[in-house]
C-alpha positions in Angstrom: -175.2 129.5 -66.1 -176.3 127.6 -62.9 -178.2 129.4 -61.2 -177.5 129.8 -56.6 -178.5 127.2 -54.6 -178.6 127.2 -50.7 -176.9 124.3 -49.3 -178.3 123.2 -45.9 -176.0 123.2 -43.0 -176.3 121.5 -39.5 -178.5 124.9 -38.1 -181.0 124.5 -41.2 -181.0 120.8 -40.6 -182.2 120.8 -37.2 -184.7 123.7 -38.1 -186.4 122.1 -40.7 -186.1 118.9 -38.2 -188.5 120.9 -35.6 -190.4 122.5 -38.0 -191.7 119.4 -39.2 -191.8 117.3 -36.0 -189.1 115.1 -37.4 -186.9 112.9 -34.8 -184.5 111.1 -36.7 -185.6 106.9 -36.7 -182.5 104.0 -36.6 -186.0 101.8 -38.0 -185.5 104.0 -41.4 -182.1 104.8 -41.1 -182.0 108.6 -41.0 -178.7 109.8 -40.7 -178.8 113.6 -42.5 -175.6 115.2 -44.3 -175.3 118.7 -42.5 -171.8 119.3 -44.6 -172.2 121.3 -47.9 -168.1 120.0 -48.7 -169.6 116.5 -48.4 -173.0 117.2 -50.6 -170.3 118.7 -53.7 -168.2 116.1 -53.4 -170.7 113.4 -54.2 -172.2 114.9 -57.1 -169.0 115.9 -58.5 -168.1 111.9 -58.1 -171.0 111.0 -59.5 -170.3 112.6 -62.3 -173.8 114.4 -62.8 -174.4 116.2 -66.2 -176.9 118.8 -66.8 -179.3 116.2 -68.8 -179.3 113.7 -66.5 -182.4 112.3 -64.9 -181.1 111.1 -61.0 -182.7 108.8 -58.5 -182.4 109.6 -54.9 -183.3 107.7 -52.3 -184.1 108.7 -48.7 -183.9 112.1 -49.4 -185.0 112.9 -46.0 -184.6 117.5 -45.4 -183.1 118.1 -48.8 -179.1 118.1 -48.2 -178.0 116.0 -51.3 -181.4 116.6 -53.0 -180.2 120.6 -53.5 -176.9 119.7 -54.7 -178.6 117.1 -57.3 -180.6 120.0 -58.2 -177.9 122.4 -59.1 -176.2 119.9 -61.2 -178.7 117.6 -62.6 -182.3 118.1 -65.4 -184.3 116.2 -62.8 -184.4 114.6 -59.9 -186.7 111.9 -58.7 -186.8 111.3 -54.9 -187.8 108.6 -53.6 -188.8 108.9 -49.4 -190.7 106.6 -46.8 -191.2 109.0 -44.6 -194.7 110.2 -45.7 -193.5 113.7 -43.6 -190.6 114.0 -45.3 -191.9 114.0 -48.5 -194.5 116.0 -48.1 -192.2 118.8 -46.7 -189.3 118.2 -49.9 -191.0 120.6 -52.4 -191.0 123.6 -50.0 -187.7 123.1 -48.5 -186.1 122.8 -52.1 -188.8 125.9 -53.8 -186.5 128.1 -50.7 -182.9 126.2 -51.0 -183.1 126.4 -54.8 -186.0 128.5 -56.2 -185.2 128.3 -59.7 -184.6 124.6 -59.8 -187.2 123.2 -57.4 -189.6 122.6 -60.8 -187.0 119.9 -61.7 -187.7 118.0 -58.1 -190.4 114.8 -58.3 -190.7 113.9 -55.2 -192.7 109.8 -55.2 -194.2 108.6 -51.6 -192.9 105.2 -51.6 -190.5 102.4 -50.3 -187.7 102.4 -53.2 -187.6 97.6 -52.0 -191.2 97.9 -53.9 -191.0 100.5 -56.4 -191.3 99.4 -59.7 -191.9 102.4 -61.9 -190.7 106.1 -62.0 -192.2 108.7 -64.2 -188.8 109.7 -66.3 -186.1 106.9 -67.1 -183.1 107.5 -64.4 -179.8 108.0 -65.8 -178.2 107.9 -62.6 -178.4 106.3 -58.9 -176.9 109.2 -56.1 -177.9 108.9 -52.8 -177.5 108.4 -49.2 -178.6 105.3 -48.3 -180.5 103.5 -45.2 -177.5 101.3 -43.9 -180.2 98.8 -43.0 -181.4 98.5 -46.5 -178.5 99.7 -48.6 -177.4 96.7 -50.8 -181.0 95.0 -51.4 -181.8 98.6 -52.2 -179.3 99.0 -54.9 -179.5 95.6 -56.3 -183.1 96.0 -56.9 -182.7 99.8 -58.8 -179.9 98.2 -61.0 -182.2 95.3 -61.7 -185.3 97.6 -62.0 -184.4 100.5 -63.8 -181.9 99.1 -66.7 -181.4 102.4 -68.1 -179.4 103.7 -64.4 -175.8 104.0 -66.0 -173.8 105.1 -63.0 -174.6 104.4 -59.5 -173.1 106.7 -56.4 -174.3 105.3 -53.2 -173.2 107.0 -49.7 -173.1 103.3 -47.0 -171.9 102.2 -43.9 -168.0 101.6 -44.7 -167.9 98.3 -43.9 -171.2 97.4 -46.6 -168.8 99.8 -49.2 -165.9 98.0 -48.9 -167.9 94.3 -49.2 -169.9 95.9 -52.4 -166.9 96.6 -53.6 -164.5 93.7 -53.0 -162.7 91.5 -55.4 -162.6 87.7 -55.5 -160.1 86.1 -52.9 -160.5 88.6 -50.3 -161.9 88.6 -46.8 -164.7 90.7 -47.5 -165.9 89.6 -50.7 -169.4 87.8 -50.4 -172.7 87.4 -51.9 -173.3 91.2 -52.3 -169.9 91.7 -54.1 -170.7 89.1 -56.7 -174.6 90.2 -57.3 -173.0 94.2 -57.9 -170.2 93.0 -59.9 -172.8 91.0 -62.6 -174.1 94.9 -63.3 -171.0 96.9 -63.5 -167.9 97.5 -62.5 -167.9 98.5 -58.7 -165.2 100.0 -56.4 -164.8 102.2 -53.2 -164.7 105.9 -54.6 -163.5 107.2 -50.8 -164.8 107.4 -47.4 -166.6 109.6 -45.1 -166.1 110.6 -41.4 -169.1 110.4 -39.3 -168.8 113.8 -38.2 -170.8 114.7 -41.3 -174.3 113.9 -40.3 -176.8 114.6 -38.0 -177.6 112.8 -35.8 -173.8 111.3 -35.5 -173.9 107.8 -36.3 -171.3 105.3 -34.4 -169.5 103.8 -37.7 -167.9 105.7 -40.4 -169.1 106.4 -44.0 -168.0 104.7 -47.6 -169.1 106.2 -50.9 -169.6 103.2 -53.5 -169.5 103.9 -57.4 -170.8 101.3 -60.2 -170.7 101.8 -63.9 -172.8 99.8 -65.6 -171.6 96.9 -68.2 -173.3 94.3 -70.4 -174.1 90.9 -67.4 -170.9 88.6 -68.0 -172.7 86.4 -70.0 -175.9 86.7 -72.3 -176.9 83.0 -71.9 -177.9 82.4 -68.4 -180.6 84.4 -66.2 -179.7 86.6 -63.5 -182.3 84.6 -61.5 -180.0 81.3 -62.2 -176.7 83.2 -61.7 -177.9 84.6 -57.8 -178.9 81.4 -57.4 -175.3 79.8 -57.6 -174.0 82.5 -55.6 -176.2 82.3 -52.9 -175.8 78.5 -52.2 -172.0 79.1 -52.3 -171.9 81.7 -50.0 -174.4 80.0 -47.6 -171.5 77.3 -46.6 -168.8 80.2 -47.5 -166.5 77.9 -45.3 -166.9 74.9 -47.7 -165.2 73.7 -51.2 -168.1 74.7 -54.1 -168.3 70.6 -54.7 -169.6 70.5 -51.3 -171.4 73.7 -50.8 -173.6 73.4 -54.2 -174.6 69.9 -53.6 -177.6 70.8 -52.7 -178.2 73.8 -55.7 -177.1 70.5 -57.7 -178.8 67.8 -56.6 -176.3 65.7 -55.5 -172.0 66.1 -55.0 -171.3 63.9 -58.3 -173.5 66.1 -60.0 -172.2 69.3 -58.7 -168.7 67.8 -59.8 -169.9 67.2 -63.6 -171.1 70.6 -63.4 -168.2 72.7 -62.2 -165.9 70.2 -64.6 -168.2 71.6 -67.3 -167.6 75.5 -66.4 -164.2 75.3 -66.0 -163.9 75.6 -62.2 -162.0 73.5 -59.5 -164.2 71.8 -57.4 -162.0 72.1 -54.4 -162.2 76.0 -54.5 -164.5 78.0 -52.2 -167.3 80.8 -53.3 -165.2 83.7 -52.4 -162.5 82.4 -55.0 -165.1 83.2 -57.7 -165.3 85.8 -59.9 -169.0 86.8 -61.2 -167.6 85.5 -64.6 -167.0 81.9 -62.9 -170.6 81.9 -61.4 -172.1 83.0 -64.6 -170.4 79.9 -66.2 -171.4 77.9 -63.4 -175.4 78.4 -64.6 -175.0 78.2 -67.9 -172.8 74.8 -67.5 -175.5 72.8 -65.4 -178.2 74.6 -67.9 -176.4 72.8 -70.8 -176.1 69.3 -69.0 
């Protein structure tokens, strides 16, 4: 049986806040959940199981970090904020005495990290809105063995994540998620939630992971196609990856080659249609 966990609420929030001298920053993004409802219904979304190993990132006081605890074997929290994570481990040894030992806390800047000390199962967190997307593209990318991602955004980067060919949202980021898993928008969140109040309202983001679309072509190559389509979004691909190509005619042999109508534009394509994309002008 789990054993009881204190959930932090807005008073302990802005307690530990003063304790430790800590005046929320918009240069790190620190935005903290004061709402145990909110902190249950992202775990429970996630999907946590008792052996998984989860990633958080930006833990900042602890909110989401005690519910991880409860549900999860370990958690491994990742925070900028030298203060913050030096203050972590005593925050969650009160909030959750018998399941601080399954906290790691690792001093660093989750754009550079490159190693954790347990494999991570799992990606739950609240994110930076200034770094959210590179942030989760580079965990997918780093940490193959992450199997589900649950990511807490601005709503407007959740719904472009998580956008489908053809719409007006769908971009560069969409693409790059959708060539790790399946994505989609697993609900919003009001603003009232966090402390300090942000201006824009809250999207929680799920990803499962799948196999890449295609085992014949590098990610590297792939992001590469997507990026010089979406860079002249406004342009037909026979256009808009002349210059990835080398030339128009030779962007035309190449989309002829995958399949693809030279007179559609990026947000047309699927991450299926830009994996085929690379691995037709590989083959020519």
């Amino acid at each position: 049986m789990t054993e009881a966990v204190h959930f932090l609420g807005a008073a302990d929030i802005r307690r530990l806040a003063a304790e430790h001298g800590v005046r929320p920053t918009k240069q790190w993004g620190q935005n903290f959940v004061v709402d145990a409802n909110t902190v249950r219904r992202i775990v429970k979304t996630a999907a946590v199981q008792p052996d998984d190993v989860v990633v958080e990132v930006g833990p900042g006081l602890g909110s989401l970090t005690v519910g991880l605890l409860e549900a999860a074997d370990q958690v491994l929290a990742v925070e900028i904020d030298p203060r913050l994570a030096a203050a972590l481990p005593a925050t969650m040894s009160a909030a959750a005495p018998e399941r601080a030992g399954r906290l790691r806390v690792i001093p660093a800047d989750a754009l550079r990290l490159t190693d954790l000390p347990v494999a991570p199962t799992k990606l739950v967190a609240n994110l930076p809105y200034n770094v959210s997307v590179p942030v989760v593209l580079h965990l997918l990318e780093t940490f193959p063995t992450i199997e589900r991602v649950l990511v807490m955004v601005q709503l407007e980067v959740a719904e472009r994540l998580a956008a489908d060919p053809g719409s007006r949202t769908y971009g560069a980021p969409s693409a790059k998620a959708a060539w790790y898993g399946e994505v989609r928008l697993a609900g919003t969140v009001a603003r009232s939630i966090f402390w300090p109040v942000p201006n824009v309202d809250s999207g929680l983001v799920a990803i499962d992971r799948r196999d890449p679309p295609r085992a014949d072509v590098r990610r590297e190559d792939v992001f590469a196609v997507i990026d010089a389509a979406f860079s002249q979004r406004r342009k037909m691909l026979r256009s808009a990856l002349a210059g990835w190509a080398g030339s128009p005619a030779a962007t035309s042999s190449v989309l002829t080659a995958a399949g693809i109508d030279p007179t559609l534009r990026g947000e047309q394509i699927d991450i299926a249609g830009y994996a085929a994309i690379a691995a037709a002008r590989a083959a020519i």
